[in-house]
N, C-alpha and C positions, 0 to 999 in steps of 0.2 A: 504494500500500500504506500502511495505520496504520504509524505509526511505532511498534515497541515500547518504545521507550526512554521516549514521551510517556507510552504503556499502561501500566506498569510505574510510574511517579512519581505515576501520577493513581488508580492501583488502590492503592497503598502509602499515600497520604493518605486516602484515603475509606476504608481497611480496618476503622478504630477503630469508626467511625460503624455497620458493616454487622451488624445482628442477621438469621442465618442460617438457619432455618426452612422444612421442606420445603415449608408452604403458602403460601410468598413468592411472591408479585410477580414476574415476570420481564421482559426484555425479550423480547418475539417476533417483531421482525421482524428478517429477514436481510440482513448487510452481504452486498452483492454486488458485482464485478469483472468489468468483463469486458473483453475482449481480455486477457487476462495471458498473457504469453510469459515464458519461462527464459532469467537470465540464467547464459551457458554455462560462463564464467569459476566463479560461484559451486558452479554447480553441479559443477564438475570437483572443487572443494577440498571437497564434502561429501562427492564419492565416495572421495574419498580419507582421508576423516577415520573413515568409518563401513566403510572395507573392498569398496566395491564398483570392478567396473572400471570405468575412466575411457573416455571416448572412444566409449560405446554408445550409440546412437541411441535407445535408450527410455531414461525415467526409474528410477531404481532403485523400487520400491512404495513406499516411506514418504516421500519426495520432496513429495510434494502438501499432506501436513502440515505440511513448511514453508511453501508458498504460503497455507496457511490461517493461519498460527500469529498473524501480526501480527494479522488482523480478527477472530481469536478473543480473543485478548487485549486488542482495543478492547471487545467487549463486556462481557469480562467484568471490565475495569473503570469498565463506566461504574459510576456513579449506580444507576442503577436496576437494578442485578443486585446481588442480596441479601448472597451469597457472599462474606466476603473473599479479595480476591485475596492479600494475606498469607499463608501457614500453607494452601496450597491444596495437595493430596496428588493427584498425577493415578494414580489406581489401577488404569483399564486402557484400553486401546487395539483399536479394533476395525475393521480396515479391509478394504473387497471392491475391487475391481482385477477390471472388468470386460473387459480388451483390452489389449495395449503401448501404452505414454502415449510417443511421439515427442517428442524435448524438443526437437525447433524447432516443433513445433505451438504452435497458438493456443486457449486457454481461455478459458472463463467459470469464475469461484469464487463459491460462494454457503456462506456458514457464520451458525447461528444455535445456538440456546443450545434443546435443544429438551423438556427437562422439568428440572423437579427432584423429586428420593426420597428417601424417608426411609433411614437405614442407620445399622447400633448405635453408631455412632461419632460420629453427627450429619446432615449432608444430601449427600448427592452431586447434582449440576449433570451433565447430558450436553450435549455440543457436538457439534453433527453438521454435517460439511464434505461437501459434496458438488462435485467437477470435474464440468464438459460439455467437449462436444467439438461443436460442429456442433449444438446442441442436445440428444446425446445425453449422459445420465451415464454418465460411464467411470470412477470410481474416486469413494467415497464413504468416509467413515469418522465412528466415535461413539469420542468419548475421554470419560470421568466421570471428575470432578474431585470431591476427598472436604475441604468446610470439616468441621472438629471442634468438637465444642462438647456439652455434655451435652443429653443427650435423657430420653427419662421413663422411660426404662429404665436410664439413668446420671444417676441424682439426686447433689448435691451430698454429695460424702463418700464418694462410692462410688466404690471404684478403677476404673480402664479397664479393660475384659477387656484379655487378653494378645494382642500382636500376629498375624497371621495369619502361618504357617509351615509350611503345605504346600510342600510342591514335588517336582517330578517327579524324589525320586531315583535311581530303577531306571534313569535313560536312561545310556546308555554316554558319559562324555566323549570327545570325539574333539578339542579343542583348548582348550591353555591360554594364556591373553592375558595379559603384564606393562602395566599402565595407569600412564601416567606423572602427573604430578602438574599436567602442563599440559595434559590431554586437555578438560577442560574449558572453556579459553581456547581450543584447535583448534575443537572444534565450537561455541564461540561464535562465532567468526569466520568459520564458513561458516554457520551457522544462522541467526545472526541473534539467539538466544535469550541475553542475557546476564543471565540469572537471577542476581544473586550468589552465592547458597549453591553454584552448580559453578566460581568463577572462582579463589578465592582464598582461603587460612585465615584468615584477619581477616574479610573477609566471610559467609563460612560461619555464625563463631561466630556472629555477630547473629543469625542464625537458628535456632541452637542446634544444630548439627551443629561437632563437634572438627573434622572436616576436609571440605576441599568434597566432592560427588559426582557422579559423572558423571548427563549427562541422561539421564533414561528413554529418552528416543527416540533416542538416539546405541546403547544397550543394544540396542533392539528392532532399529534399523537393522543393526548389525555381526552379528547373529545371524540376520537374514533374509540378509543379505552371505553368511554361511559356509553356511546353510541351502540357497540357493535358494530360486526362485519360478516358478511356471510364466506362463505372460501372464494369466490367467482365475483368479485363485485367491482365497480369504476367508483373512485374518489374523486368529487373537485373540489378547491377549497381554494377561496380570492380573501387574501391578506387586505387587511382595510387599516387598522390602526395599531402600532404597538401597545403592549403589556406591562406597564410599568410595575417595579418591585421596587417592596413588597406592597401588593393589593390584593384587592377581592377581585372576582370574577362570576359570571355564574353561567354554565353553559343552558342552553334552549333546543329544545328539540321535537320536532315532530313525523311521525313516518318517515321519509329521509332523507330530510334537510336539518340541519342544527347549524348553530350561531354559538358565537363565546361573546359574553359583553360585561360591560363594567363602565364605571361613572356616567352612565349615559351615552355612552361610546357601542359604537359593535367592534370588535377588533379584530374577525372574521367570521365567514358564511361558508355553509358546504352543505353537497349532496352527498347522498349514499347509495348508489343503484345498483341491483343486485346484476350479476351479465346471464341472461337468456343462453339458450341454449345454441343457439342460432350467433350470437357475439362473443362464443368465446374460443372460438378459430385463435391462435396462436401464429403472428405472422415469425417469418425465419429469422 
């Protein structure tokens, strides 16, 4: 596996240099892995960080985007990916979960960086991970990452439109979460991800957040946790507002679509659909 930590010092020095532009350059070939197995240890303290039970023979769904996270973050700090990884906003999350993923099985990971688009706030980057099994794909996902930067519809002088603030209020809350001020440093230490802006408030501030916030994907994970998942099911989940720590939260749920929100905030939205018999074709 890339190391993050190398990812992360070598994306943060080349950030200055990166001018962002949806008709950039990309890189496009895929880091690939293979033989990757789960270590079981790790994986007990994410189940346990994100609300799932420990000790179950399959993978919880969001699990693989850990196994991706490090070779996505090699690419998208190399050099040649336009993007600063500085000031990177991951705005949503999209994952299909073709079968139960056995976590003493054995994988292949292949993740590449697989377009870039324009959007009113500057360029969004999609990353698209896809698991095999025996050469078949069993669980794939596309995460867009949102660099900022004025576009020709936000010329110099022109304020930002206002932040996006939908959210599914009509859903019924059915549980509220107290989030301690060290959830951050928990799922960094089963994640892997130790992004500063969620570890610590001295850290944070450098990035301009008063207090750390929890990871997106610790969010989506504890809310697929309390949600469910059937084995064969498609995830979407659009990233709306961070998670400041420590807060309350309380997730919302109905048949399947759920919300996470707090202060008055949604701070994201998602579906859960289970895949037909007819949609769960396995492309190569």
């Amino acid at each position: 596996m890339p190391t993050l930590a190398g990812s992360l010092t070598r994306g943060a020095l080349l950030s200055p240099f990166k001018r962002p532009r949806p008709d950039a350059g990309f890189p496009r070939t895929p880091l690939t892995l293979h033989r990757v197995r789960i270590d079981l240890a790790r994986l007990a303290a994410y189940e346990r960080v994100c609300g799932f039970p420990t000790g179950d023979d399959a993978l919880p769904p969001t699990y693989p985007h850990i196994l991706g996270f490090p070779p996505a973050m090699r690419l998208m700090s190399a050099r040649a990916f336009p993007l600063p990884l500085l000031g990177l906003v991951h705005t949503s999350f999209d994952l299909t979960r073709y079968t139960a993923l056995p976590a003493t099985g054995e994988y292949a990971l292949a993740v590449r960086v697989e377009g870039l688009a324009p959007h009113r706030r500057g360029t969004e980057a999609t990353v698209l991970t896809v698991l095999r099994a025996d050469g078949d794909v069993v669980w794939e996902s596309r995460s867009t990452y949102l660099a900022r930067h004025r576009t020709r519809h936000t010329p110099a002088g022109t304020p930002a439109p206002p932040e996006d603030t939908p959210g599914d209020t009509a859903l019924p809350a059915l549980a509220e979460w107290r989030l301690g001020s060290d959830l951050g440093r928990r799922y960094a230490a089963a994640s892997g991800d130790r992004n500063p802006i969620h570890l610590h408030p001295l850290t944070a501030r450098v990035f301009g957040f008063p207090r750390p916030i929890a990871h997106g994907m610790w969010s989506v994970a504890r809310c697929l946790a309390a949600h469910g998942t059937p084995d064969a099911v498609r995830v979407r989940v659009r990233f709306l507002a961070p998670v400041p720590l420590p807060g309350t939260v309380e997730f919302a749920a109905h048949g399947g679509r759920f919300a996470l929100r707090g202060a008055g905030r949604t701070h994201l939205t998602g579906t859960v659909d289970a895949l037909g018999a007819a949609t769960r074709s396995r492309p190569r």
